[in-house]
C-alpha positions as CSV (number, residue, x, y, z in Angstrom):
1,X,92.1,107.1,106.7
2,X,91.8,103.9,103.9
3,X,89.9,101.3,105.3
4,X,92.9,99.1,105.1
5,X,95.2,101.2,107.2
6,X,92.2,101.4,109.6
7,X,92.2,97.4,109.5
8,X,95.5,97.1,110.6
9,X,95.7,99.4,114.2
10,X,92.1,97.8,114.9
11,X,94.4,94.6,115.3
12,X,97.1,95.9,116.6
13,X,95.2,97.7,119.1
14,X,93.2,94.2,120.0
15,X,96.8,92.7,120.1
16,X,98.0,95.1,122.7
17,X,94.7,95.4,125.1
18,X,93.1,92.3,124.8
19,X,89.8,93.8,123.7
20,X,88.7,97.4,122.7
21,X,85.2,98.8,122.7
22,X,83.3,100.0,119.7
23,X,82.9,103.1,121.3
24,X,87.0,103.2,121.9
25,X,87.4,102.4,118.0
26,X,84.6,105.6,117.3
27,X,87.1,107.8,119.4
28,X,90.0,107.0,117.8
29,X,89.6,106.7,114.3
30,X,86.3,109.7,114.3
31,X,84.0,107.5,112.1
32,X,80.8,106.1,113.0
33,X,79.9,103.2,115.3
34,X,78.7,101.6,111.5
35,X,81.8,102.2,109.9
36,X,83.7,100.7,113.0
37,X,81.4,97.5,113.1
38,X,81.1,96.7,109.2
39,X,85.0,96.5,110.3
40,X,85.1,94.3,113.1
41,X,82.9,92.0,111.1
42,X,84.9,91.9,108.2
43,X,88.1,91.3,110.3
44,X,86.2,88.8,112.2
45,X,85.2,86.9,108.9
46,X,89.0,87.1,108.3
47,X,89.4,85.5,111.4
48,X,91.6,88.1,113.0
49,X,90.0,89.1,115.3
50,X,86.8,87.7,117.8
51,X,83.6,89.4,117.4
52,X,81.8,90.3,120.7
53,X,79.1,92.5,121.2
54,X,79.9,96.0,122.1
55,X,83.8,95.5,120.4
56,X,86.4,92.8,119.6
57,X,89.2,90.6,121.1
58,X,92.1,88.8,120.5
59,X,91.1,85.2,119.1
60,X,92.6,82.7,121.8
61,X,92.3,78.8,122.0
62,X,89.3,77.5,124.0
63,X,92.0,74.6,125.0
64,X,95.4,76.7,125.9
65,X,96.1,79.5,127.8
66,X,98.3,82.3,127.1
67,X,101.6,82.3,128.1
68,X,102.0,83.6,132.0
69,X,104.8,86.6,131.0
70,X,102.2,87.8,128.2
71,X,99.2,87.8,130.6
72,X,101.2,89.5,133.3
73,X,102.1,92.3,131.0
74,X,98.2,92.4,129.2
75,X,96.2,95.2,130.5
76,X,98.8,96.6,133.3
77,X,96.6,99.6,134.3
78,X,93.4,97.8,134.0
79,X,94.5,95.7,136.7
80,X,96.3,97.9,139.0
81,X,93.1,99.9,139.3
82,X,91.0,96.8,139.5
83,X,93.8,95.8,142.4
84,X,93.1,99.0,144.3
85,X,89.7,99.1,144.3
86,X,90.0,95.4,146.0
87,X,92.0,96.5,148.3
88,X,90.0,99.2,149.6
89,X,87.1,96.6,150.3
90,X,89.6,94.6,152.5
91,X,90.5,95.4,155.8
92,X,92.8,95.6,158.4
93,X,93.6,92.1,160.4
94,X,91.3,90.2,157.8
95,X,91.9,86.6,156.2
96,X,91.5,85.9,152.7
97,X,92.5,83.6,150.3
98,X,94.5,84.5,147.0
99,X,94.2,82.5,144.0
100,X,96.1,81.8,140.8
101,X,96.4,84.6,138.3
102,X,97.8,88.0,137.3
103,X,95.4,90.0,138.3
104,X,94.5,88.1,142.1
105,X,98.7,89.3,142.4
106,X,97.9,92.4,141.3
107,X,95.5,92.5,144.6
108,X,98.6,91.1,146.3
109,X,100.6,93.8,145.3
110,X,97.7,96.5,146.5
111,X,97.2,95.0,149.8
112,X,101.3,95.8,150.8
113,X,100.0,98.9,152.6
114,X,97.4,96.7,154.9
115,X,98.7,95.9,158.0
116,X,98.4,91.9,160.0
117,X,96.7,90.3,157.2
118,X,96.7,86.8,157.2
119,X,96.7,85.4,154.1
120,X,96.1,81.5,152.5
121,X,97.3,81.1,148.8
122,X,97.9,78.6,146.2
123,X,100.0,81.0,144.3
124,X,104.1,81.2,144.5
125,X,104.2,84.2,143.0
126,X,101.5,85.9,145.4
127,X,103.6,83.9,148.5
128,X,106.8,85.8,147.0
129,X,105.6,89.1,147.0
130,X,104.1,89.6,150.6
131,X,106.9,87.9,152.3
132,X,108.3,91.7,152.4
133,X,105.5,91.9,155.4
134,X,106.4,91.2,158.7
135,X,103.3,92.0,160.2
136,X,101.3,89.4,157.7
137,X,101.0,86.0,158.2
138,X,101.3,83.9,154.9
139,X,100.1,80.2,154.4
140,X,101.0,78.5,151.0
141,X,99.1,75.8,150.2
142,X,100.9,71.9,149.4
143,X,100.4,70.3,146.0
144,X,101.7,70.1,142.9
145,X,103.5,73.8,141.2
146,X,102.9,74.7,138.0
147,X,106.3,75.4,136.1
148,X,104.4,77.6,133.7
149,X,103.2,80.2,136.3
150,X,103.8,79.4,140.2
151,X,100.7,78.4,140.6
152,X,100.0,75.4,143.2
153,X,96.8,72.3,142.0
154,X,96.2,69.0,143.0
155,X,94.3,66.9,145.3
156,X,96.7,68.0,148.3
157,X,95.4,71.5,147.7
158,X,92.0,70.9,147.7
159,X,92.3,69.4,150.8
160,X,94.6,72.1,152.1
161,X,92.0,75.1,151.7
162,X,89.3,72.9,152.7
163,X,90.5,73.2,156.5
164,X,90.4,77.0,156.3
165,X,87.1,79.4,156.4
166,X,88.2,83.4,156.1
167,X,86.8,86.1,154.7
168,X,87.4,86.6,151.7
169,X,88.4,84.5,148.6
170,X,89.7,86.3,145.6
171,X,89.6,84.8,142.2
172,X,91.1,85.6,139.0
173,X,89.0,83.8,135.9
174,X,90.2,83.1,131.8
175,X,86.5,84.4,130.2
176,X,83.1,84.9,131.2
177,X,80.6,83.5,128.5
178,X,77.9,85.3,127.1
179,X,75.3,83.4,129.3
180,X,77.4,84.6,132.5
181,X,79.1,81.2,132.8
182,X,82.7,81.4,134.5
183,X,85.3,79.6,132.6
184,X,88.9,78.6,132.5
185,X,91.7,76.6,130.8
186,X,92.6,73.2,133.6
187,X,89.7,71.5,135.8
188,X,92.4,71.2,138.5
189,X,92.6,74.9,138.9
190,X,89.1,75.0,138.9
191,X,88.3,72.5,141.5
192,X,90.1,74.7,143.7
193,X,89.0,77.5,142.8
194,X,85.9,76.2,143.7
195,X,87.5,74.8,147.1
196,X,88.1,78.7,147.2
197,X,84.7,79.9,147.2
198,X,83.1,77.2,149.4
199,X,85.4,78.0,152.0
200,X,85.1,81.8,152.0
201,X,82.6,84.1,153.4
202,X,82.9,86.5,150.5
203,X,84.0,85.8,147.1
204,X,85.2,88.3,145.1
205,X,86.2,87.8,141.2
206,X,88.7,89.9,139.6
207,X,88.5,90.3,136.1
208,X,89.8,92.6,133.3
209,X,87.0,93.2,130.5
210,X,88.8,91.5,127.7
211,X,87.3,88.4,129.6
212,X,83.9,89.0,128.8
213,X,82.5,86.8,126.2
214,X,86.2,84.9,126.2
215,X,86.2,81.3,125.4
216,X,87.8,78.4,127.8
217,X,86.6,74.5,128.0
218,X,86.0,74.3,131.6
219,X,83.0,75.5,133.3
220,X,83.6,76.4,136.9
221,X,79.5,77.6,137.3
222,X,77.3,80.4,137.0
223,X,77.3,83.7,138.8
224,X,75.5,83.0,141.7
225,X,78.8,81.6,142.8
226,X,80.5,85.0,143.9
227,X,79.5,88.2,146.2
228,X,81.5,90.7,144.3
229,X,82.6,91.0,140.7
230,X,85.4,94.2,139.5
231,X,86.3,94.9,136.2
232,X,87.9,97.9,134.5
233,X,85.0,99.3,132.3
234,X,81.5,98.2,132.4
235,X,80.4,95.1,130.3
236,X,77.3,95.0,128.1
237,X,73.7,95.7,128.8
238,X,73.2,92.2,128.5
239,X,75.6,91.4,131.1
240,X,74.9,93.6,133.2
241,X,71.5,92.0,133.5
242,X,73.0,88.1,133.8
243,X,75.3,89.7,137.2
244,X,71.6,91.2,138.9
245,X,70.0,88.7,138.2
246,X,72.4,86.7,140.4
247,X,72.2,89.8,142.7
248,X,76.2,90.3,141.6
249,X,77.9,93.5,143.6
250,X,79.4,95.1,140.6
251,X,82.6,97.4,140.7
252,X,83.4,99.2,137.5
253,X,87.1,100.1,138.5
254,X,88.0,102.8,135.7
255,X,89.7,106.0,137.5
């Protein structure tokens, strides 16, 4: 294959997934992991595509998230097995906050088969989908709603979660930096995100890997902040390292 026609899937696979591994690009073109980087670096030069280490991802604003209806249909399988894997960690009769994001609904959507769950969430779209549940008992939080994507900030909702303590708080994110910091797009969501985790026994973070090494402008803190951390695929060595060193439970959710 011409190194041009190569050029183009390589984007159009980043496009679709998110992010694709080296060793994913060395599988499906059958060239070497040198011939595969020499071309993510060119195409990253080109600006693209983002450079990371161990593959590439789709460049994004630091400032602006995606749209909600593209992030709920970006990495579909990735985070239906990530959402099983959660759910098989949580159960019967627990609490648990659910927070903003499409994969934290995705965990929604897994936990359907659980039975008297009772469930505090700042999330319209999470409040929709388990109202099919007789036997669950579902608390939205007050505040202001996001038109973009049903999700519920503000000062009332800090305030709101603060008068809870369950067991577990699950938490979507927009990128993990290369240092292990957790970022995302609006410091409102992130104050309660962090109203999330102080207010939860166990804190899990749900996270596809096109997140790693993703860039966002606010910092909610380091690693040390959650119990459990499940992705699709593993990250890097270098990673893997920042999560044990913050004693990190890691679930690698790929089958």
């Amino acid at each position: 294959m011409k190194q041009v026609n190569r050029h183009e899937l390589i984007i159009e696979m980043v496009h679709r997934y998110g992010y694709v591994s080296t060793e994913e690009l060395v599988e499906q073109f059958k060239v070497s992991s040198q011939t595969i980087r020499r071309d993510l670096n060119e195409l990253a030069e080109q600006n693209k595509i983002q450079r990371h280490h161990g593959g590439a991802a789709q460049i994004t604003s630091s400032a602006i998230n995606a749209a909600y209806s593209d992030r709920k249909s970006m990495n579909f399988d990735q985070k239906k097995r990530i959402a099983e894997k959660v759910a098989s960690y949580i159960p019967d009769g627990a609490t648990l906050f659910i927070d903003i994001g499409t994969t934290p609904e995705a965990v929604a959507g897994a936990l359907l088969n659980h039975k008297s769950l009772r469930i505090v969430t700042n999330n319209l779209n999470v409040a929709s989908l388990l109202l099919s549940k007789k036997d669950f008992r579902v608390i939205l939080a007050g505040g202001e709603v996001r038109h973009r994507d049903g999700g519920i900030i503000g000062e009332a909702t800090l305030d709101f979660i603060s008068q809870f303590r369950l067991d577990y708080g699950i938490l979507g994110i927009s990128g993990i930096d290369q240092d292990g910091s957790l970022l995302d797009f609006d410091y409102h969501e992130v104050r309660t995100k962090k109203a999330i985790i102080e207010n939860s026994r166990s804190t899990m973070l749900v996270t596809d890997s096109s997140k790693f090494g993703r860039n966002a402008m606010v910092n909610l803190g380091k690693m040390n902040l959650i119990n459990y951390l499940f992705v699709d695929k593993a990250p890097s060595l270098e990673m893997i390292k920042i999560i044990d060193h913050y004693g990190v439970k890691l679930e690698i959710c790929n089958n």
